[in-house]
N, C-alpha and C positions, 0 to 999 in steps of 0.2 A: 642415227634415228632412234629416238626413243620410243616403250613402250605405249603412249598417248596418243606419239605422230600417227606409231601404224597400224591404229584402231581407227581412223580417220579415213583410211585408206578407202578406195573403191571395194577393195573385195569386199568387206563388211557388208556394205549396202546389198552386192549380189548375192552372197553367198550365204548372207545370214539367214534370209527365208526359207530356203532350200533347208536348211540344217535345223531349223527348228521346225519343218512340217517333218524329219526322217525323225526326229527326236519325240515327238508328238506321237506318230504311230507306233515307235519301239513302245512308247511306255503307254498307250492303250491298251493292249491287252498280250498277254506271250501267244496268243493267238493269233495275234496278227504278223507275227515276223516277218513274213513274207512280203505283205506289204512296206514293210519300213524297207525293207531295203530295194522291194522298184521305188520307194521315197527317194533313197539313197543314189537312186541313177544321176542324176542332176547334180549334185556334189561330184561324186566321181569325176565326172565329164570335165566339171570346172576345173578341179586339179587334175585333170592330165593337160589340157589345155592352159593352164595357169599356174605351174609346176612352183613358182618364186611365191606368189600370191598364196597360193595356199599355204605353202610351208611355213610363212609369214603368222596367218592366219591359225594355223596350228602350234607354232608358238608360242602366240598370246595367249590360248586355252591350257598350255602345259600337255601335247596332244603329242605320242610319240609314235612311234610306229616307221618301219623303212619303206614300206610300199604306199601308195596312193587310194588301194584296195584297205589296208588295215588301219590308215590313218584314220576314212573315210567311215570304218565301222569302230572305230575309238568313239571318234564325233558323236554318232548314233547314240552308242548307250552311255555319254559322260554321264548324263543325269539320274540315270537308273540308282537305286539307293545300292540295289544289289550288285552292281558293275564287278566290286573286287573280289567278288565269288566266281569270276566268269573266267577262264582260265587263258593263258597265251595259245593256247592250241585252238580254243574255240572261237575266239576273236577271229583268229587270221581264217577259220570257215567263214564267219560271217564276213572277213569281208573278201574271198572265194565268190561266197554266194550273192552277194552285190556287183561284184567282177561280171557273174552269169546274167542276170539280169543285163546290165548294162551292154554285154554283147550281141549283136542282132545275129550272128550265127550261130550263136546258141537259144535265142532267147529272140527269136523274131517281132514279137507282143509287144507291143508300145501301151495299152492298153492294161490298166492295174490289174481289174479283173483276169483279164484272159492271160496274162502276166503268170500270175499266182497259181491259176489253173493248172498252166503248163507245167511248173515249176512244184506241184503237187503229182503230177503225172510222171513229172523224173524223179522223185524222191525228195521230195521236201529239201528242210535245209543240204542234208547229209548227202543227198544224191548229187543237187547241182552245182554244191560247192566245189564235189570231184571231178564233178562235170568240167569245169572250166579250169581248175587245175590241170588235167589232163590237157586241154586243149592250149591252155596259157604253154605249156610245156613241152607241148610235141614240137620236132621238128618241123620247118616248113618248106616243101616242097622244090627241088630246085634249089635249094642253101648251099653254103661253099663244099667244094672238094666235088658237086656236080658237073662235067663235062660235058653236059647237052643243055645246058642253060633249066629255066624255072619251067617244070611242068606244069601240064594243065589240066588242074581240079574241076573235072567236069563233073555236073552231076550224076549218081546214081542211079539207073532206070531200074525197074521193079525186076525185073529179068535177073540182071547182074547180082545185084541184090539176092535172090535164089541162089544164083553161082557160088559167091561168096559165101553165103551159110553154109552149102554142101560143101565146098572145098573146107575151111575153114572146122567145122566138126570133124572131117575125116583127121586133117591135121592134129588137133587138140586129143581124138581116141589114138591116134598113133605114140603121140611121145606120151601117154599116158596122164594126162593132164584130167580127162572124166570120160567115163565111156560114153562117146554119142555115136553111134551108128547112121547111115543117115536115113535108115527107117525108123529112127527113132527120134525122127527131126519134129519138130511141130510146123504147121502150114503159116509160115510167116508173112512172107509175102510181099510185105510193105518193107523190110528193112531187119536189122540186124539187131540181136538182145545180147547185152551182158545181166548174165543171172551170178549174183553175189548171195552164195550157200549161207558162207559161217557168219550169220549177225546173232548177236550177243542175246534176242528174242526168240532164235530158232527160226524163224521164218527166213525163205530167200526171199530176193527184192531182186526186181526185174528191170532195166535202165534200157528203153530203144539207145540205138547209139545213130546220129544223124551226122555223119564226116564222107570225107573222100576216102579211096579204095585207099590210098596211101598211109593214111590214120587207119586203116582199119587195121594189115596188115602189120603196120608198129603195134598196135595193141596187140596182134595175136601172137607175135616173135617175142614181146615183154613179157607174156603168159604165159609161153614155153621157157623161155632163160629162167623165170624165177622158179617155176615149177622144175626144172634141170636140176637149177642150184641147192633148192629145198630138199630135192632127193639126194642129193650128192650127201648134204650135209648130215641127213637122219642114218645113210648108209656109214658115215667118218662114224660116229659118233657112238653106232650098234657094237 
């Protein structure tokens, strides 16, 4: 099949709209990013459910990328004049943060506005890019080498939620990770913060974190190993 045939193709008809309204709002304003990529949900979807189709369809554009997620934000900014400024690392955020978007467990909001809201309330690009990396990434629950078959990710009641924060800071002041005492807790109440210190602005940034008890605790066992390792290494090195 030639390049003519499979411009011809069904996707084109589908998928072309989708891709010129994401491509539309990238290049409205850099203000809008966020919107382009809830723009973006709709492609995505297409290629994970039309995996041959798209890849097709990305072809024809010269459109490279290995994931469905970075293909997906290639598309977005092809037109931009500035695209070849925009580096392999920042691509594969933007399309992290199209990933977030697209996920209803992260990103419950179907709705652009309240979409973007959200999505402003975790940290703009930078926050729910890592958001859904994170989440793309963790382990799930009940996976092989479990003996009691797949657990069950109930939700968090506001209680537990307490539990966990006091548990959890005793933990992190123990292996010396940051001193939190747990009178020195804040009244959270609602659920769990990761506070990220060292940003390149001086300011910290504050991410609720919205998972099962199970994703919690991977996070806080990841935060002592790297903080273990980190010391180990400053001690080789002294």
């Amino acid at each position: 099949m030639d390049k003519d045939d499979r411009g011809d193709r069904k996707p084109k008809l589908t998928l072309d709209p989708a891709v010129k309204n994401m491509q539309a709002k990238w290049a409205y304003s850099r203000d809008a990013q966020l919107f382009a990529f809830h723009a973006a949900v709709p492609v995505l979807e297409f290629a994970r459910a039309n995996p041959g189709d798209f890849r097709l369809y990305c072809q024809d554009r010269s459109v490279r990328g290995d994931l469905p997620e970075t293909q997906v934000a290639e598309l977005m900014i092809q037109n931009d004049p500035e695209a070849d400024a925009i580096s392999r690392e920042r691509r594969a955020e933007y399309g992290n943060a199209i990933g977030w978007f697209a996920d209803r467990n992260l990103c419950p909001e179907t709705d652009a506005e309240k979409a973007v809201q959200l999505a402003i309330q975790k940290g703009r690009i930078k926050g729910i890019a890592e958001a859904y990396r994170l989440h793309k990434h963790a382990p799930t629950p009940g996976a092989v080498g479990s003996k009691q078959g797949p657990k069950k990710s109930s939700k968090l009641t506001t209680r537990r939620r307490t539990h966990l924060v006091n548990e959890f800071s005793r933990k992190l002041n123990e292996a010396g990770v940051l001193p939190c005492p747990p009178a020195n807790l804040p009244d959270l109440g609602v659920g769990l913060f990761l506070v990220i210190c060292d940003q390149p602005g001086g300011q910290p940034k504050m991410f609720e974190i919205f998972e099962t008890e199970e994703r919690y605790r991977l996070l806080l066992n990841t935060i002592i190993k790297k903080h273990a390792a980190q010391t180990g290494a400053k001690a080789q090195a002294a």
